[in-house]
N, CA and C atoms of all chains as a GROMACS GRO file, in nm:
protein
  549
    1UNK      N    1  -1.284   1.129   2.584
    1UNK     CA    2  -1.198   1.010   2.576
    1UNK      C    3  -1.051   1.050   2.572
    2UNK      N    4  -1.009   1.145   2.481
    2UNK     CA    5  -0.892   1.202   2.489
    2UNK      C    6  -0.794   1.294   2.642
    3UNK      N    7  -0.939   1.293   2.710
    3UNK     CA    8  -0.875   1.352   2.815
    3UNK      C    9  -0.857   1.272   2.939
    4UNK      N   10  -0.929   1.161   2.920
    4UNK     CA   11  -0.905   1.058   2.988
    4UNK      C   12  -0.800   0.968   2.948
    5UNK      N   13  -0.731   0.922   2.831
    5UNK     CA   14  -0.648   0.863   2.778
    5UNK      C   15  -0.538   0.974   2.850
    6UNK      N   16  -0.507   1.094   2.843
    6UNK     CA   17  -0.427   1.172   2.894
    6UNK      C   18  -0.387   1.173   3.031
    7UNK      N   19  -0.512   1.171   3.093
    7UNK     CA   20  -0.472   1.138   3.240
    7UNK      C   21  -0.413   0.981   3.286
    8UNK      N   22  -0.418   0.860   3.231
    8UNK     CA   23  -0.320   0.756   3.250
    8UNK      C   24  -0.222   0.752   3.202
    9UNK      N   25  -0.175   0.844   3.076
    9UNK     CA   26  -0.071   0.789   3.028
    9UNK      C   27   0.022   0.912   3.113
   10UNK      N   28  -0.061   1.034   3.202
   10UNK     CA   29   0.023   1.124   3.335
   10UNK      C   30   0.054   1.038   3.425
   11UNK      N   31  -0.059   0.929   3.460
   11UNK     CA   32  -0.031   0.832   3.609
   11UNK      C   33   0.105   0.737   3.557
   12UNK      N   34   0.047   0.680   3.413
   12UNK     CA   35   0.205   0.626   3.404
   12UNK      C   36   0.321   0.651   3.411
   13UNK      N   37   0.320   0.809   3.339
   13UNK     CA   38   0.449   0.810   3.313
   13UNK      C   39   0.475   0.883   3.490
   14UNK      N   40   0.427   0.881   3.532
   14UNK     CA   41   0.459   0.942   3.732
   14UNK      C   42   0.505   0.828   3.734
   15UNK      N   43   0.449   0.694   3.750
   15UNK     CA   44   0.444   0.593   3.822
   15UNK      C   45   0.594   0.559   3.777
   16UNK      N   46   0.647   0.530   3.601
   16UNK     CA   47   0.761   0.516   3.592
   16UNK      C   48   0.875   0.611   3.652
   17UNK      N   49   0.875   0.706   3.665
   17UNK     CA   50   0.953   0.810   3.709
   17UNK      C   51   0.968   0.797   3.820
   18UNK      N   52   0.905   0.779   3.920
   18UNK     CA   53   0.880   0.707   4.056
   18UNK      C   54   0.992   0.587   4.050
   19UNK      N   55   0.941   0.473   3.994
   19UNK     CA   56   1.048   0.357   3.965
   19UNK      C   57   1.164   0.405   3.939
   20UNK      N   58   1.185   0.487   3.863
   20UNK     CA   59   1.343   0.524   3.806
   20UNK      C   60   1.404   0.548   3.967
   21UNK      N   61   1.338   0.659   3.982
   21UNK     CA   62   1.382   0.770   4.100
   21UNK      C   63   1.405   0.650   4.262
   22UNK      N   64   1.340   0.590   4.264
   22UNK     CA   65   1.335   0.428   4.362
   22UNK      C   66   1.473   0.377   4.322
   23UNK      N   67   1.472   0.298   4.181
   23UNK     CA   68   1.612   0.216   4.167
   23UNK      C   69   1.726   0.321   4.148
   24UNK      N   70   1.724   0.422   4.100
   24UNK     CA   71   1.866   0.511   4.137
   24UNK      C   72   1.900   0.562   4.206
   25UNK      N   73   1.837   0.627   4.310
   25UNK     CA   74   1.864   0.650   4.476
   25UNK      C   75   1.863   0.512   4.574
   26UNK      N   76   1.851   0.418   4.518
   26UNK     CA   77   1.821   0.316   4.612
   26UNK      C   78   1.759   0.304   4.781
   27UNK      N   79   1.637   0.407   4.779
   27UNK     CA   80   1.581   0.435   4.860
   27UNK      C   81   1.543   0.321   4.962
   28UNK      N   82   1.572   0.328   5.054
   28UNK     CA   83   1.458   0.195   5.115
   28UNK      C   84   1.476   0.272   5.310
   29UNK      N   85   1.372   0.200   5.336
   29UNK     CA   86   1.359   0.266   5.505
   29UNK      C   87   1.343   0.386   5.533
   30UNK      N   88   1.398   0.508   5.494
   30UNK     CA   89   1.407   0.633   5.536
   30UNK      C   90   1.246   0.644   5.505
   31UNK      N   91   1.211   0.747   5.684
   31UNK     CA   92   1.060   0.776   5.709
   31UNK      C   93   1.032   0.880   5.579
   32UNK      N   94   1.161   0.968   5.538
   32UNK     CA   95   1.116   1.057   5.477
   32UNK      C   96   1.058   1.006   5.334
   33UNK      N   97   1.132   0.909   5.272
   33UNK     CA   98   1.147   0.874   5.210
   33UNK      C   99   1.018   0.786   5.147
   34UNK      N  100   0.976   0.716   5.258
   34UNK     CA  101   0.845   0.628   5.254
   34UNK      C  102   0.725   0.776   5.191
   35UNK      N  103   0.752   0.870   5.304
   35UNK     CA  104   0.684   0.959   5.299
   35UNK      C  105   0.608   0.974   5.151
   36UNK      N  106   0.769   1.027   5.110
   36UNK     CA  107   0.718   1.119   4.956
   36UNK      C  108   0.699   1.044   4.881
   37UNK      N  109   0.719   0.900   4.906
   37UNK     CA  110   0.640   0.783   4.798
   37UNK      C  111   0.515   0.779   4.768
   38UNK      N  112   0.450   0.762   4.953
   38UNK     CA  113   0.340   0.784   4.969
   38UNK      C  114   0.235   0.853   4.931
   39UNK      N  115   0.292   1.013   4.930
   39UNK     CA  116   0.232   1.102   4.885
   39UNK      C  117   0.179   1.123   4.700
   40UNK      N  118   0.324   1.039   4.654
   40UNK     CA  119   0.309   1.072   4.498
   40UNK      C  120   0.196   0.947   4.444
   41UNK      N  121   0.252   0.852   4.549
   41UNK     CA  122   0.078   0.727   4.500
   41UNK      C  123  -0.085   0.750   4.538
   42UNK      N  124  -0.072   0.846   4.614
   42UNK     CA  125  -0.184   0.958   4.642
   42UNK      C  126  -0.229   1.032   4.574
   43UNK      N  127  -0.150   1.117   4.504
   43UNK     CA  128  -0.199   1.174   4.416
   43UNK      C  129  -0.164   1.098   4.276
   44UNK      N  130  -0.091   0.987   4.220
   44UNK     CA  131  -0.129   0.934   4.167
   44UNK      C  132  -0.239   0.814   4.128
   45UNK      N  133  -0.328   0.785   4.269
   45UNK     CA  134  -0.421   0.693   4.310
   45UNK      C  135  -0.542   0.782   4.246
   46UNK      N  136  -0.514   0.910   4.271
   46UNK     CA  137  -0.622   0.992   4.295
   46UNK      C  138  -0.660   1.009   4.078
   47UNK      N  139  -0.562   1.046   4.065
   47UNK     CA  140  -0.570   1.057   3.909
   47UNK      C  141  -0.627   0.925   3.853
   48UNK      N  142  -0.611   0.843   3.897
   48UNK     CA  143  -0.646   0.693   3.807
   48UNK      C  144  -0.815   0.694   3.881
   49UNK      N  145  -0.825   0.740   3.968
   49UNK     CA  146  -0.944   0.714   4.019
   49UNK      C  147  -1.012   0.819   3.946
   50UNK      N  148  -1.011   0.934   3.889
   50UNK     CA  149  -1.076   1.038   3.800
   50UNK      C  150  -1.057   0.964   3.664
   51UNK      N  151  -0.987   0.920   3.584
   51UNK     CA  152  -0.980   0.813   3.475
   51UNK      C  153  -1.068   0.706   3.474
   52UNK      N  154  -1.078   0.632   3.585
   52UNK     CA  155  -1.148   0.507   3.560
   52UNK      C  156  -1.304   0.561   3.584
   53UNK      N  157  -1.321   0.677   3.679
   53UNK     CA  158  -1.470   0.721   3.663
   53UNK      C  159  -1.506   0.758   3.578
   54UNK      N  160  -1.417   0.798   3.443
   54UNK     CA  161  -1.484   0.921   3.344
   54UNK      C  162  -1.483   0.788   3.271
   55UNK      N  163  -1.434   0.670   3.256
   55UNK     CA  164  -1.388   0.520   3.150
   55UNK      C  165  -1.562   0.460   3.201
   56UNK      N  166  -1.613   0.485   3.348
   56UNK     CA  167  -1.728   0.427   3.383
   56UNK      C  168  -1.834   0.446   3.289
   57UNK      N  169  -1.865   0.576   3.339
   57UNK     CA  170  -1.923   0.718   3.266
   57UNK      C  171  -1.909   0.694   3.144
   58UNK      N  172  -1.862   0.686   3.080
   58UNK     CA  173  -1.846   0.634   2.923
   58UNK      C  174  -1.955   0.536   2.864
   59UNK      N  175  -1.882   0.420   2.967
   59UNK     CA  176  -1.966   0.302   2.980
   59UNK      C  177  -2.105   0.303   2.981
   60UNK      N  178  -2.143   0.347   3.080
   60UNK     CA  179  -2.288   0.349   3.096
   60UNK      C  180  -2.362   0.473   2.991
   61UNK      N  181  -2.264   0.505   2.932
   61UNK     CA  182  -2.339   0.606   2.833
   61UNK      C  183  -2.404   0.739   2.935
   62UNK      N  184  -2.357   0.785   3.030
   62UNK     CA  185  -2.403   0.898   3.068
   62UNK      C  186  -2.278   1.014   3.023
   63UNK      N  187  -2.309   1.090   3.130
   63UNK     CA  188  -2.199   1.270   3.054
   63UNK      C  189  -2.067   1.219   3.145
   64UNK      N  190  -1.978   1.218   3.129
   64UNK     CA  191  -1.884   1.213   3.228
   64UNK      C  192  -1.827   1.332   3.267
   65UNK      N  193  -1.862   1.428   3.278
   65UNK     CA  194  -1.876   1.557   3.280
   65UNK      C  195  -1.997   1.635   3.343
   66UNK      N  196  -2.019   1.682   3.418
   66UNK     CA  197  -2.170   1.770   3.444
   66UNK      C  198  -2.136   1.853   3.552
   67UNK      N  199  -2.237   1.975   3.528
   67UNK     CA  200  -2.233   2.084   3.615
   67UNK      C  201  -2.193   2.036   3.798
   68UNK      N  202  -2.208   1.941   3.824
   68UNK     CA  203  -2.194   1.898   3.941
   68UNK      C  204  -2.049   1.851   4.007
   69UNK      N  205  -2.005   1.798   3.896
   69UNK     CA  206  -1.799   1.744   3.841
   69UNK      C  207  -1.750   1.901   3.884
   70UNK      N  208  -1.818   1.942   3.790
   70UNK     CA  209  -1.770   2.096   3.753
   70UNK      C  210  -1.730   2.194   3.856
   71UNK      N  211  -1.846   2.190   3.963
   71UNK     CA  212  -1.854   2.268   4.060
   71UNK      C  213  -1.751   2.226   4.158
   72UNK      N  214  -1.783   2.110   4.188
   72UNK     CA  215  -1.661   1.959   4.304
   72UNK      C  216  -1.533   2.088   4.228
   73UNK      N  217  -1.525   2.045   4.102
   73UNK     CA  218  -1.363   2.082   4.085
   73UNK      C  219  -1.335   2.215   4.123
   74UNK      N  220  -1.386   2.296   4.101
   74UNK     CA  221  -1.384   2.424   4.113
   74UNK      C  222  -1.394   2.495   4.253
   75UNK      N  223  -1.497   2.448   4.301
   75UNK     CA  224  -1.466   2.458   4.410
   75UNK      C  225  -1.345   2.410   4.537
   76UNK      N  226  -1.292   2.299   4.471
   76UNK     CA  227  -1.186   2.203   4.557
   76UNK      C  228  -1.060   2.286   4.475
   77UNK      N  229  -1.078   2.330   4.364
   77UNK     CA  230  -0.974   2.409   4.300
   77UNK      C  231  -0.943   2.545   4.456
   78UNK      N  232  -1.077   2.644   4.445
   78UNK     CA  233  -1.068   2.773   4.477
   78UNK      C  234  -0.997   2.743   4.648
   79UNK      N  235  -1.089   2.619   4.719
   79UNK     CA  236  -1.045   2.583   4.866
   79UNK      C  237  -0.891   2.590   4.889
   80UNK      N  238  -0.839   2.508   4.843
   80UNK     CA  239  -0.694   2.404   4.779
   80UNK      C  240  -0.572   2.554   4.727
   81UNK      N  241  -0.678   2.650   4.670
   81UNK     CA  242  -0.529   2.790   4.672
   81UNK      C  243  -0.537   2.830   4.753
   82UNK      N  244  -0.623   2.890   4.871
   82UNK     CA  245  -0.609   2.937   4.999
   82UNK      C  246  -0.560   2.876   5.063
   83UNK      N  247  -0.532   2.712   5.082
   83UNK     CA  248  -0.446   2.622   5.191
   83UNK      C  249  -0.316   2.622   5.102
   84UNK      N  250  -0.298   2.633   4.985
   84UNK     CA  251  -0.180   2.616   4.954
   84UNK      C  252  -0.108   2.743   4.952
   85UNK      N  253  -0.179   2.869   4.944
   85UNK     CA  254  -0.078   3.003   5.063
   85UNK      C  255  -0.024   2.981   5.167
   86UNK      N  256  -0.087   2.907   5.253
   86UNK     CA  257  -0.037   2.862   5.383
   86UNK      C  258   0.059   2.792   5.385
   87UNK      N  259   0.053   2.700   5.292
   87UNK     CA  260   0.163   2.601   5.277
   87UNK      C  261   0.255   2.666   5.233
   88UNK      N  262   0.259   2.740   5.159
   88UNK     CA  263   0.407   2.803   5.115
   88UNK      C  264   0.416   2.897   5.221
   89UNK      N  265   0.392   2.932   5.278
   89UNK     CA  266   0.444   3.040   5.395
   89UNK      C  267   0.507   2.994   5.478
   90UNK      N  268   0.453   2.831   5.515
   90UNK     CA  269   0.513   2.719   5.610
   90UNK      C  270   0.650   2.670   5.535
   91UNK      N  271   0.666   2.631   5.398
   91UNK     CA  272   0.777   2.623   5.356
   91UNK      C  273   0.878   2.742   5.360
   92UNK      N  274   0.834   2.846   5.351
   92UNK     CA  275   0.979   2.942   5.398
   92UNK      C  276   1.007   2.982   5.540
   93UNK      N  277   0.920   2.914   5.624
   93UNK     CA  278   0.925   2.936   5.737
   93UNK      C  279   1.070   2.842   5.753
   94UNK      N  280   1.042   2.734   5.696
   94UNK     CA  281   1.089   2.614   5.716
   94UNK      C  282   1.222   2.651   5.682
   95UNK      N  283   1.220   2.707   5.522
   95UNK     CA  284   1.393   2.699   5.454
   95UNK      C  285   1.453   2.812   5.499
   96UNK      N  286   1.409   2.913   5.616
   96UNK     CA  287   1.462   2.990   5.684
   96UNK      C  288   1.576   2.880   5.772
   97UNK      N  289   1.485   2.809   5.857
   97UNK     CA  290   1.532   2.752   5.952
   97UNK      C  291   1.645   2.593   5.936
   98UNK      N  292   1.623   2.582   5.821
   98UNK     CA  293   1.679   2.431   5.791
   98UNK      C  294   1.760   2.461   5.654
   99UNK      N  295   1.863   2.406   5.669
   99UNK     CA  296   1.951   2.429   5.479
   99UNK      C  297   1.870   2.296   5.402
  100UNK      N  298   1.769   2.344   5.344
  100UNK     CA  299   1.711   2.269   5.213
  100UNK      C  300   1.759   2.315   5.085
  101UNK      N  301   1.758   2.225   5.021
  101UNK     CA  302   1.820   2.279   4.872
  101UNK      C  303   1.677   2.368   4.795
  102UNK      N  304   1.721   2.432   4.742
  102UNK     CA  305   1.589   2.531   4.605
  102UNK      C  306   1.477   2.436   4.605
  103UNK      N  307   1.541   2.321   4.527
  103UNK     CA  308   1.512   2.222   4.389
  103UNK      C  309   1.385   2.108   4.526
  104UNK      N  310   1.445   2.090   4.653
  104UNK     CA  311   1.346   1.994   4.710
  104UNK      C  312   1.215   2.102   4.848
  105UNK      N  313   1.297   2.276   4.825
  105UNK     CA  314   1.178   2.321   4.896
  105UNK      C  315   1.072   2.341   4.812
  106UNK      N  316   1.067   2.346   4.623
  106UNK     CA  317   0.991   2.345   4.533
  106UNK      C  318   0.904   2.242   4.503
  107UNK      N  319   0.982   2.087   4.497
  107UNK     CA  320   0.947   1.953   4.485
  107UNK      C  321   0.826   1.963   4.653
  108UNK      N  322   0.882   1.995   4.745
  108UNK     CA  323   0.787   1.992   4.843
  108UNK      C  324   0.726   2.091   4.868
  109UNK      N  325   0.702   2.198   4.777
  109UNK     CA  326   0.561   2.303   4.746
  109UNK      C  327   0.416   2.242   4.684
  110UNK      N  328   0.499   2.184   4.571
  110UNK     CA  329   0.389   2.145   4.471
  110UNK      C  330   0.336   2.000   4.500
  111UNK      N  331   0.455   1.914   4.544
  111UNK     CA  332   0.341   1.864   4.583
  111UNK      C  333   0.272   1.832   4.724
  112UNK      N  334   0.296   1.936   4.780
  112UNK     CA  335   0.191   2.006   4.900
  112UNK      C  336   0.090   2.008   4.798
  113UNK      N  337   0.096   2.135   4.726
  113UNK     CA  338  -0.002   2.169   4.660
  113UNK      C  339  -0.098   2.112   4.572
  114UNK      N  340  -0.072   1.977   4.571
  114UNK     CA  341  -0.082   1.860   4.511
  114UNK      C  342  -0.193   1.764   4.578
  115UNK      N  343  -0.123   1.765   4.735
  115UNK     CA  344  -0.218   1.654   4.788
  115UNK      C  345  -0.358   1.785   4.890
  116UNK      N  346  -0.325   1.863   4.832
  116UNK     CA  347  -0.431   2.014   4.927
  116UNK      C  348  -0.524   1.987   4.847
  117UNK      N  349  -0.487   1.960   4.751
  117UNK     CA  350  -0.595   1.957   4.649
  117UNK      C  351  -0.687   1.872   4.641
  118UNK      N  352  -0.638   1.722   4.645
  118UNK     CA  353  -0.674   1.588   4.639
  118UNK      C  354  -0.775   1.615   4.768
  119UNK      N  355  -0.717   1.629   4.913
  119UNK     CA  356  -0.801   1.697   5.045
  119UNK      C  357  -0.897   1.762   5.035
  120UNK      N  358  -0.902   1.877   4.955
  120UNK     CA  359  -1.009   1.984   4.912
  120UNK      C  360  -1.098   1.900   4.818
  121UNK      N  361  -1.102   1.831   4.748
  121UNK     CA  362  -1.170   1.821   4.689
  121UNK      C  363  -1.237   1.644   4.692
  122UNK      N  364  -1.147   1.569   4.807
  122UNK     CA  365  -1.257   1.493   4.931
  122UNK      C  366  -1.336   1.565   5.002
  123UNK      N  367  -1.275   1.680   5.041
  123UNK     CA  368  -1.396   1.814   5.160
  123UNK      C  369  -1.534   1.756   5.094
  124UNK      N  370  -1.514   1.834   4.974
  124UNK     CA  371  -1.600   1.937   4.912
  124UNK      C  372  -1.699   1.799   4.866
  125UNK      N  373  -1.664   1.707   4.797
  125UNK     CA  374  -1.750   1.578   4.779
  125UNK      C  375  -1.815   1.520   4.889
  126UNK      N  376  -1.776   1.501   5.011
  126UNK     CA  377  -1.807   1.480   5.090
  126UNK      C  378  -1.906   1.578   5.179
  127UNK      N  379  -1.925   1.701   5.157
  127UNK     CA  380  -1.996   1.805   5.185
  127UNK      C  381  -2.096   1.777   5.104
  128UNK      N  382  -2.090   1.833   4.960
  128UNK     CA  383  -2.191   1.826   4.882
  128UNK      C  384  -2.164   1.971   4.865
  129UNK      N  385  -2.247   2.003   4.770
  129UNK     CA  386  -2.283   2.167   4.683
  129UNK      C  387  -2.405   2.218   4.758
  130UNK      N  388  -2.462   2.253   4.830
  130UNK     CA  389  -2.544   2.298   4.891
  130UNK      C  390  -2.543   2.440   4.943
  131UNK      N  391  -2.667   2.500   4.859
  131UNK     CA  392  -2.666   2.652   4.897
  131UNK      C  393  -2.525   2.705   4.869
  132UNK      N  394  -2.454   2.668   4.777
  132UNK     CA  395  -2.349   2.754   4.711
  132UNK      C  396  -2.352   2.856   4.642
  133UNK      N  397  -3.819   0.453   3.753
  133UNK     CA  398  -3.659   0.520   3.658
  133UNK      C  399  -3.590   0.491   3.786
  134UNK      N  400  -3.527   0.468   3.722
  134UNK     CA  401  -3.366   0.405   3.788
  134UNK      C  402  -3.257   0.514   3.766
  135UNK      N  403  -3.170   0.567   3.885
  135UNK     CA  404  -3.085   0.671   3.893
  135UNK      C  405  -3.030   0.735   3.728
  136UNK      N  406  -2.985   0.597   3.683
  136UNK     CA  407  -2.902   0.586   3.589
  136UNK      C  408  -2.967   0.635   3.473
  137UNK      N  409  -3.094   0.589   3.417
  137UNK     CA  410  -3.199   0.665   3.345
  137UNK      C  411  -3.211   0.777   3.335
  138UNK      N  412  -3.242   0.851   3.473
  138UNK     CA  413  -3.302   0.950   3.492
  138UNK      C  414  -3.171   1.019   3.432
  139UNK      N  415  -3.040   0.996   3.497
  139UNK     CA  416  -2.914   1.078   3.498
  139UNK      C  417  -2.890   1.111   3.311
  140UNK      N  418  -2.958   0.970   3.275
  140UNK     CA  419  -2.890   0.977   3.069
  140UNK      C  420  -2.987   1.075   3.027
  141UNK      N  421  -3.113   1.064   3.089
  141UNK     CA  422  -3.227   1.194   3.050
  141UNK      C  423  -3.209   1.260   3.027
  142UNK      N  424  -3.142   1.351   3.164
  142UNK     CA  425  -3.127   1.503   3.161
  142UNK      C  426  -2.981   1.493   3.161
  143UNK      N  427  -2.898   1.427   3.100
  143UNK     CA  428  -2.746   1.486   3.064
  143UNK      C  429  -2.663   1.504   3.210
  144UNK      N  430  -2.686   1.430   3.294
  144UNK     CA  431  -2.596   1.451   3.397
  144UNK      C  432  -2.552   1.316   3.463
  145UNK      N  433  -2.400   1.272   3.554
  145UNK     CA  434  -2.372   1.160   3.586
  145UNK      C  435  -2.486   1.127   3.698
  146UNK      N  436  -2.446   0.935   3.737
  146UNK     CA  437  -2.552   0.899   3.808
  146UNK      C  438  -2.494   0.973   3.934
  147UNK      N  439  -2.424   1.018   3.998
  147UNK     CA  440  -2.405   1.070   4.133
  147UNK      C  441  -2.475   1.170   4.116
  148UNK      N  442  -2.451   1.283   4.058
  148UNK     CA  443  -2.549   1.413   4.049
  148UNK      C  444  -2.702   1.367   4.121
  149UNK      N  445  -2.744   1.285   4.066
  149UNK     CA  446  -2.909   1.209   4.060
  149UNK      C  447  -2.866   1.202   4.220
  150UNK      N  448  -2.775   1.111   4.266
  150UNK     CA  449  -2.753   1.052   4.358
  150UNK      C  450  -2.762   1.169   4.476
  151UNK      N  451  -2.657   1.281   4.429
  151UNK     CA  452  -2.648   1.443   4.535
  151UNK      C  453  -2.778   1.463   4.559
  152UNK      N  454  -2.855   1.494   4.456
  152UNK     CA  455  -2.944   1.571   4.437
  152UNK      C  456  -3.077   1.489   4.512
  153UNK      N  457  -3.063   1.372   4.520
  153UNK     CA  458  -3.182   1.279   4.658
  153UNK      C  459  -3.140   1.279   4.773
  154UNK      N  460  -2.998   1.286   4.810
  154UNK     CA  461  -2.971   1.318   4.941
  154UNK      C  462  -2.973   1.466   4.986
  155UNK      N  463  -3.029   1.538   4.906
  155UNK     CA  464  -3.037   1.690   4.933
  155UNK      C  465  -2.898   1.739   4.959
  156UNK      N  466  -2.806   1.691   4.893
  156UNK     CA  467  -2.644   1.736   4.897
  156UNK      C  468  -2.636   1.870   4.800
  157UNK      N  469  -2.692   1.857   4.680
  157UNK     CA  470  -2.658   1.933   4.655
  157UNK      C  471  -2.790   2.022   4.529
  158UNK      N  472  -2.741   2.144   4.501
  158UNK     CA  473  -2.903   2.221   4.464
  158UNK      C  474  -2.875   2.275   4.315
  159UNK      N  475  -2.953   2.203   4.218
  159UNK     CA  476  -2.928   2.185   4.088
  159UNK      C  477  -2.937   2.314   4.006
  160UNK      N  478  -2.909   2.344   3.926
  160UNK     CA  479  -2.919   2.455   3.770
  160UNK      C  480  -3.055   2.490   3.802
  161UNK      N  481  -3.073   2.593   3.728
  161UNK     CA  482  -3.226   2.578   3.696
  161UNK      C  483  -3.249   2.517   3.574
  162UNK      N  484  -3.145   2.507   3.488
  162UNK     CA  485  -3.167   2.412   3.381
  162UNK      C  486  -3.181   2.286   3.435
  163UNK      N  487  -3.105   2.187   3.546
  163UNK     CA  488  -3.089   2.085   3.520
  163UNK      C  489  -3.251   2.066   3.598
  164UNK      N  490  -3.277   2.140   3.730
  164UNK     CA  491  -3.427   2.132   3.799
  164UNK      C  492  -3.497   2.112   3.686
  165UNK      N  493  -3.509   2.196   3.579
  165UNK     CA  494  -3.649   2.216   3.467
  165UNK      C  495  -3.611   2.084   3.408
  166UNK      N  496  -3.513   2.007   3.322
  166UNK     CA  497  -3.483   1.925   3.262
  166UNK      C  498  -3.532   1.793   3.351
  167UNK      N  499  -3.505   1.800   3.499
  167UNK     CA  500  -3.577   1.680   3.584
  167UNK      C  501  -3.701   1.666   3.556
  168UNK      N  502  -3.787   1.835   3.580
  168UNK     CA  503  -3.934   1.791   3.573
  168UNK      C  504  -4.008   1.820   3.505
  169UNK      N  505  -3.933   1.817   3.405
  169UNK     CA  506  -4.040   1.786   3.249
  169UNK      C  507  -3.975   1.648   3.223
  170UNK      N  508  -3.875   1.581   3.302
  170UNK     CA  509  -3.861   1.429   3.259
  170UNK      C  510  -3.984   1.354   3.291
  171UNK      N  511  -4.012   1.412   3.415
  171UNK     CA  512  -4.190   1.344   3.508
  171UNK      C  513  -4.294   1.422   3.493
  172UNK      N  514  -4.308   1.480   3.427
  172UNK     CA  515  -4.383   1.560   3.344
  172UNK      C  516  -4.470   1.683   3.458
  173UNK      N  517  -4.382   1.692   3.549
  173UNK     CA  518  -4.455   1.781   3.669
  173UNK      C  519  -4.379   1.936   3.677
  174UNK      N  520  -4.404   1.995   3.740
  174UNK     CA  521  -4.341   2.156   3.756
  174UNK      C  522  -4.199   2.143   3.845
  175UNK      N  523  -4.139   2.256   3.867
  175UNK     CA  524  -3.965   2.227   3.909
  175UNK      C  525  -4.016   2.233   4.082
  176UNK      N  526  -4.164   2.324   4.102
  176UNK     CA  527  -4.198   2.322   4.247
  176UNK      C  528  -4.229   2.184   4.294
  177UNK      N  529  -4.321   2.074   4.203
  177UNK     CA  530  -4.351   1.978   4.266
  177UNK      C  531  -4.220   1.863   4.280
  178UNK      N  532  -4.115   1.897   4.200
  178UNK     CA  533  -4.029   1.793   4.278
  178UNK      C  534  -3.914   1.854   4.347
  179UNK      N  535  -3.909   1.977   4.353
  179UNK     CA  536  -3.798   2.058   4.449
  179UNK      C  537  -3.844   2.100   4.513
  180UNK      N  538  -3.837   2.094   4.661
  180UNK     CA  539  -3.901   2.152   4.802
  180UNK      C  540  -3.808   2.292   4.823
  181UNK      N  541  -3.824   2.364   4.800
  181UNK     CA  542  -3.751   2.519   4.848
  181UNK      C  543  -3.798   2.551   4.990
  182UNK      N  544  -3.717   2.569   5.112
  182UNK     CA  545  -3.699   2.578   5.207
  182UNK      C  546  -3.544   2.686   5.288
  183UNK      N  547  -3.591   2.773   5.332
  183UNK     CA  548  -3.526   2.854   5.375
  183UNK      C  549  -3.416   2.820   5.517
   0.00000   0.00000   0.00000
């Protein structure tokens, strides 16, 4: 329960920070911009959707937890660092070629590394554990 | 037994139950033994092992 209470009050406080970061840049239209919105309600979609399953799970009185969670994660963990080498290799490819600041080739590492993950670990659910 | 049953039985969510009928995915040997002493049969008669 505690670790589920933890993970909404992460989606919230994203979601506010998001808002802040919206009304003080006064973002609106820019593709890029839509972009990285996009991306952060993605992986913040994705977190509320691991919350409200483990809040299910509760519910019905089963484990919200089991060797099978376990594996999904772990495995979508181990997938998700090998694509996210890539991804950072592609980002210095990148800040070779383009003047990006430190602070937004980092912001756009992690959360690369962020939505590789969320990806990897649709794969891997969608595969199934089989003969692993 | 109903997914959900079976899943509170042996300590695992209802998807597991759910993997594990679509042949998605291939259980513990704890959680196999824990299935079939739920139905009171051996881990061979309800797991088909196939190469």
């Amino acid at each position: 329960m505690k670790k589920t209470a933890i993970i909404f009050v992460i989606c919230a406080l994203l979601l506010v920070s998001l808002a802040v970061w919206a009304l003080t840049e006064r973002m609106a239209g820019s593709t890029g911009r839509i972009l990285e919105i996009s991306v952060v309600l993605i992986i913040v979609g994705f977190a509320a959707f691991l919350g409200l399953s483990r809040m299910r799970s509760l519910r019905r009185k089963e484990a919200f937890e089991d060797e099978f969670s376990r594996q999904v994660m772990n495995r979508a963990a181990a997938l998700s660092y090998y694509a996210s080498l890539f991804l950072w290799l592609a980002v210095m490819y990148f800040s070779d070629r383009r003047a990006l600041e430190p602070h937004s080739l980092i912001g756009t590492g992690i959360t690369g590394m962020a939505l590789i993950f969320v990806l990897s670990w649709l794969w891997v659910r969608m595969r199934g554990m089989k003969n692993e | 037994m109903s997914q959900l049953e079976l899943a509170q039985k042996v300590g695992v969510r209802r998807e597991t139950i759910v993997f594990l009928e679509k042949g998605r995915y291939n259980p513990s040997l704890r959680l196999a033994h824990n299935v079939a002493r739920t139905f009171g049969l051996l881990i061979e008669e309800v797991f088909l092992f196939d190469d």
